[in-house]
N, C-alpha and C positions, 0 to 999 in steps of 0.2 A: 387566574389559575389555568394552565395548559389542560387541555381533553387528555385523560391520560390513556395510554396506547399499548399496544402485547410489546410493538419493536419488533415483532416477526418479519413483516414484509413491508413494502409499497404501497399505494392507492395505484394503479393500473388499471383507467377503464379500458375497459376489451374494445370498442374502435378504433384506439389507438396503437393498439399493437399489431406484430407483422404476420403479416399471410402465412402457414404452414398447412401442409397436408397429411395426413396420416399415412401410414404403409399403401404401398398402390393408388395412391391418389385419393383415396377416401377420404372423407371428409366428416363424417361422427363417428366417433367410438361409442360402442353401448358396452357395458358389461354388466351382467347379473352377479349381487352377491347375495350369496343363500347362508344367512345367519344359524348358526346350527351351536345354544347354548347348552348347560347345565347350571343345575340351581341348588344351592342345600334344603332339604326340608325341613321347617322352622324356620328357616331364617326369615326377616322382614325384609330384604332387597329382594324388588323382582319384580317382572307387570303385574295385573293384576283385571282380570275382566270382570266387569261390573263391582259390585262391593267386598272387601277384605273381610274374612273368616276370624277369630279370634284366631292367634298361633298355635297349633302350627299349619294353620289355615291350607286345609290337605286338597280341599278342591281348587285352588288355585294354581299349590306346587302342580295337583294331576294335572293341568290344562297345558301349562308349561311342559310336562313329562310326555302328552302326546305327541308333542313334539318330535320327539326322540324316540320314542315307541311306535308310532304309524307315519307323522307326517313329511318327515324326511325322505322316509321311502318313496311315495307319492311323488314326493316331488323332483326325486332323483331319477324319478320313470318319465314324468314330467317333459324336462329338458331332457332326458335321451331322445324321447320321440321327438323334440323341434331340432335337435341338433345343438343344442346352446351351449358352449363351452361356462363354466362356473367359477367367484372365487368364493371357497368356501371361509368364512371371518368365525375361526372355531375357537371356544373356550380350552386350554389346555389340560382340564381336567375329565376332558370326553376318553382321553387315551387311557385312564384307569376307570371312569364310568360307564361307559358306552365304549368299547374299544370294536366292536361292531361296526358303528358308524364310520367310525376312522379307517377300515378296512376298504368299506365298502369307499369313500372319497379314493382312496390312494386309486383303487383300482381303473375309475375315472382319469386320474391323471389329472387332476386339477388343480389351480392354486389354492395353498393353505395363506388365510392372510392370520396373523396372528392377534387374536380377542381376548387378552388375559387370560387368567386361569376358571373363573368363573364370574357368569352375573349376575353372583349373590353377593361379589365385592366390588368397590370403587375404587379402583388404584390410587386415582387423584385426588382420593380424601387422605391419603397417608402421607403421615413424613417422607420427603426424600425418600431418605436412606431405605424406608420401606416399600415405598413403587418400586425404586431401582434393583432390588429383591424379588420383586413382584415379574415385574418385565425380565428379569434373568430368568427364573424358574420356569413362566411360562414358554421362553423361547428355546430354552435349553430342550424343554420336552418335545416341542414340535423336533428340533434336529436327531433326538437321538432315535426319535421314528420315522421321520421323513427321510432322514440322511443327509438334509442340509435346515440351516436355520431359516425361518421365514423372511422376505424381502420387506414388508407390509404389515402396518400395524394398525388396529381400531381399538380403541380405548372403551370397554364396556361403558355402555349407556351416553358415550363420547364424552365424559364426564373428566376431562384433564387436569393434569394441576397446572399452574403458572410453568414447572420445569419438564412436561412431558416431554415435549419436542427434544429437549437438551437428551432427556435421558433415552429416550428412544435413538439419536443418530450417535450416541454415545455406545449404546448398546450392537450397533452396524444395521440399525434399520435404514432401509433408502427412500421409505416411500409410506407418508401414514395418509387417512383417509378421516380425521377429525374435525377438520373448518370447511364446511360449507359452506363457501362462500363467492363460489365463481366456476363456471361451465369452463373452461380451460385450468391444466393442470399449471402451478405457481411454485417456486423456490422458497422454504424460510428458512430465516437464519436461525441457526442454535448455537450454542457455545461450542462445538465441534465443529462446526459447518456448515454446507445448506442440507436438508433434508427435504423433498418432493411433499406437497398437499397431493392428492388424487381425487379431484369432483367427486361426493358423495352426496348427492341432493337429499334433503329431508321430505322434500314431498313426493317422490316415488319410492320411498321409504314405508310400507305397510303400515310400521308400528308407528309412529304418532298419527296420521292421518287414520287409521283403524280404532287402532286403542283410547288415545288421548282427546282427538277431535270428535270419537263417533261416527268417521263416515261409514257410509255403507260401503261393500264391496266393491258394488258395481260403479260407486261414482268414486273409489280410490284408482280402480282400472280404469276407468274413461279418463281421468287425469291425467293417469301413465303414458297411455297413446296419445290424449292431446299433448303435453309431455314429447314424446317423440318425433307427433307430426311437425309441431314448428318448430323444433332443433333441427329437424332434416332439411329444412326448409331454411333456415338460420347458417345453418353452416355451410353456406354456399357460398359466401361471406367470411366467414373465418371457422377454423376446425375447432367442433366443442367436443365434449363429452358427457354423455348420458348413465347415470347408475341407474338400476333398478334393484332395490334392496328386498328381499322377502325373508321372514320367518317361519321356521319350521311349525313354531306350534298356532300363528295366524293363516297363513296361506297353505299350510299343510292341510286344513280343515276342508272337506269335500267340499261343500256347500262356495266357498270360496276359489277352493284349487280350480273349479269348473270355467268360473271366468276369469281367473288369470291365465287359463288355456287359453280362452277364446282372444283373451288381449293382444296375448304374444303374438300368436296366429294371425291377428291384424297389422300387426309392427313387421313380421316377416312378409307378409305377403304387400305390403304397403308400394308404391310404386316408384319409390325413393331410395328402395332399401339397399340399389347400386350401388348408393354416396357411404353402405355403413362397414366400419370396420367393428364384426364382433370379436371383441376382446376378451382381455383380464386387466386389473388393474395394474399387473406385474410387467406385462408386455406395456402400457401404457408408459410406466416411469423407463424399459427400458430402452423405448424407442425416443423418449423427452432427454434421457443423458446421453442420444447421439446428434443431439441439434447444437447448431453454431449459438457462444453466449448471446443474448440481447435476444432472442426470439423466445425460451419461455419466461415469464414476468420473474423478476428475481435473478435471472442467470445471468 
């Protein structure tokens, strides 16, 4: 009996593929993306710190709602002071709950990558016909307040069906951030076409390394910068790319925001940080659709 396979892409080990440099000769891209949801209260989809409440389990949804209520802000203050350009991966239903926050992104100028409509649902548990609803909706709404529809997609809790990819480059996304599975960006095939991965690492990702593993703060950040020092070091060699994922209502928390201060601040002032090209994920896939085919894997 054959291993059976997605059919998305290739095996491509990364020393065997060609030499590329990023804009200006750089050599990592980092980008930050600042997950910014909303939740229904009652509902049973959602994280949950320490033990679950009978429903509608109010102190959890609050932990989640700080999020949206202080720790965005923090954190938007944040990255103003280091300078860090953001993609924000927003739930569509912030633009009727929170239309605050939405204001306050636009005015940043930032990427919108598009999160569903909220992470009280899981697109890729529906039928077809009902994701593909799902992902219209949501995408619809980003356009008719951003003024353009989003390039970029992240599947709440990355949790896809068998046909996301199809329905996502069916819908004119160019670029989702779902398989983590490789520090250079790759090509999959979907029944439309190829559609772009974009490196989303799970372990500079707050949320399971925080919530699910229990680490502590300070040894999630020290990951993050070892994390960055030997990708800086690595891609001297061949050009990678580095996500740092944070949560509103995780790293929003003072007690935490203090040393993801001090991490960044290490990564900035690192004596490498020559080699970095800081990004967005959107610049990332549109500078990967101006390369000759055969250089990124899949093209």
């Amino acid at each position: 009996m054959p291993l059976p396979t997605h059919g998305r892409f290739d095996f491509s080990p990364l020393p065997a593929r060609p030499d590329y440099a990023w804009p200006n000769g750089k050599r990592l891209a980092v980008y930050v993306a600042l997950n910014i949801e909303s939740f229904g209260f009652g509902v049973e989809i959602g994280p949950v710190l320490g033990n679950p409440l009978p429903m509608p389990d109010h102190r959890n949804w609050s932990w989640r709602e700080y999020g949206n209520r202080v720790g965005v802000w923090r954190l938007l203050d944040l990255f103003d002071q280091l300078e860090i350009p953001l993609a924000h991966q927003v739930n569509s239903y912030l633009y009727d709950t929170h239309p605050e926050i939405m204001e306050a992104l636009r005015q940043r100028d930032d990427e919108i990558v598009a999160h569903g409509r909220t992470n009280s649902e899981q697109p890729g548990m529906r039928p077809e016909a009902d994701e593909k609803a799902l992902i219209a909706e949501a995408t619809a709404a980003i356009k008719k307040h951003e003024g353009t529809a989003p390039a970029g997609w992240m599947t709440p809790l990355m949790a896809e069906s068998r046909v996301t990819p199809d329905l996502l480059k069916e819908a004119g996304y160019r670029f989702l951030v779902d398989w983590p599975c490789d520090d250079q960006p790759y090509w999959m095939r979907t029944r439309a076409g190829p559609i772009l991965n974009i490196p989303y690492a799970v372990e500079t990702n707050d949320f399971v390394p925080i919530i699910h593993l229990r680490h502590d703060t300070q040894t999630f950040v020290d990951a993050m910068v070892r994390q960055f020092e030997e990708m800086v070091e690595q891609s001297e060699h061949q050009p990678l790319v580095l996500a740092i994922s944070v949560h509103t209502f995780i790293m929003g928390q003072p007690h935490r925001l203090r040393l993801l201060r001090e991490g960044l601040k290490r990564i900035r002032n690192h004596p490498l940080f020559e080699r970095v090209w800081l990004t967005r994920p959107g610049e990332i896939a549109s500078y990967c659709e101006t390369l000759e085919p055969g250089i990124v894997p899949g093209s």
